[in-house]
C-alpha positions, 0 to 999 in steps of 0.5 A: 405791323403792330407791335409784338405780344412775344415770339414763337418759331414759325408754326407749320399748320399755322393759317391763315395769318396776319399782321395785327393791324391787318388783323383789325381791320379784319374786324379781329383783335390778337388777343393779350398774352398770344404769341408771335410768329416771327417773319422775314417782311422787306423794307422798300424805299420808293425810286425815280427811275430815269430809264422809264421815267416812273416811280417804284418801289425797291428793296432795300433789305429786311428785318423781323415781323410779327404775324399771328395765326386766326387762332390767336384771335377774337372777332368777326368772321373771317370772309369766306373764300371765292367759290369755283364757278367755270366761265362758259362764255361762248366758243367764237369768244374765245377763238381769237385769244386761243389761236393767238396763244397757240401760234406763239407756243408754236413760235417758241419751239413749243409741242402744242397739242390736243388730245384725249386725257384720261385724268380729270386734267384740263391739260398740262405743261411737260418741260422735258419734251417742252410739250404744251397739253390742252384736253380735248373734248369729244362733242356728241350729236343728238343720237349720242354719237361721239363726233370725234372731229369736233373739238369744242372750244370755250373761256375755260379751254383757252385760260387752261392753254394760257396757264400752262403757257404760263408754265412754260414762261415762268420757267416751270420745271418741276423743282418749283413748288406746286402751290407757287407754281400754280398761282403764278401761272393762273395770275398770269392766265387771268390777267392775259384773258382780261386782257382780250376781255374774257372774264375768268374770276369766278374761277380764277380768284378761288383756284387761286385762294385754295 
């Protein structure tokens, strides 16, 4: 944290913000006579743990931080933010991951189904009925029929079944807010794709940013 320039109560429409060295190395510098949003921030010390045989971090308790809106601020333009481009990797990719993820929902007592939704919506998570929704598509032959039996599968279908898996495991049940909610679960999505080697952060890292 750099040092104070004053204080204020946070500000609700205040973003994106930061520290001033963050700030700096940003390229940006808080300007003279600006005002702090103050902030809670953790101290942590770093612990052996003799259980696992590991070094981490831990929490020791808080004090107050001073973080200032881009609007105090003169410098450099900011990044811009990851763009949403939807990974259209190959159906035969993504089979072994979606059965995986599909089978332990069901383990876990889980509704898992797919089905026609009529929103834009990729699927959903509905804790009351402990239901897991992933969006079927209909493919259509080249003379335009529908082929109803036919479900393509792709990245984008199984990272959907893997966020709203998500949901469920992160304990999700509506009184969470939606914007924590949903970087918690497309975290999670991104890093169990990664692990079977199904690149999503041409999606994931936007979704995520918004």
């Amino acid at each position: 944290m750099g040092q104070s320039l004053g204080c204020v109560s946070p500000t609700p429409d205040a973003a994106p913000v930061a520290g001033c060295r963050t700030w700096q190395e940003l390229g940006r510098q808080v300007r003279k006579g600006e005002r702090a949003i103050k902030i809670y921030v953790p101290y942590q010390r770093k612990e052996f743990d003799p259980a696992t045989g590991d070094e981490g971090w831990r929490v020791t308790g808080f004090g107050i931080g001073n973080e200032f809106d881009v609007r105090s601020t003169n410098g450099d333009p900011l990044p811009e933010a990851p763009t949403l481009t939807e990974p259209d990797d190959s159906n035969d990719v993504a089979a072994a991951p979606n059965k995986r993820l599909g089978w332990w929902g069901i383990g876990e007592g889980l509704r898992m189904e797919s089905k026609l939704i009529a929103s834009h919506a990729r699927g959903y998570w509905n804790p009351t009925f402990r239901q897991v929704v992933n969006r079927r598509d209909e493919a259509i032959d080249e003379d335009g029929t529908s082929l109803r039996m036919t479900d393509p599968l792709s990245v984008m279908k199984t990272k959907t079944l893997a966020r709203k898996l998500a949901h469920y495991v992160a304990g999700r049940t509506g009184s969470t807010g939606r914007d924590d909610a949903e970087v918690v679960a497309e975290s999670a999505a991104f890093v169990t794709l990664n692990h079977f080697e199904l690149e999503t952060a041409t999606y994931s890292f936007g979704y995520v940013a918004g």
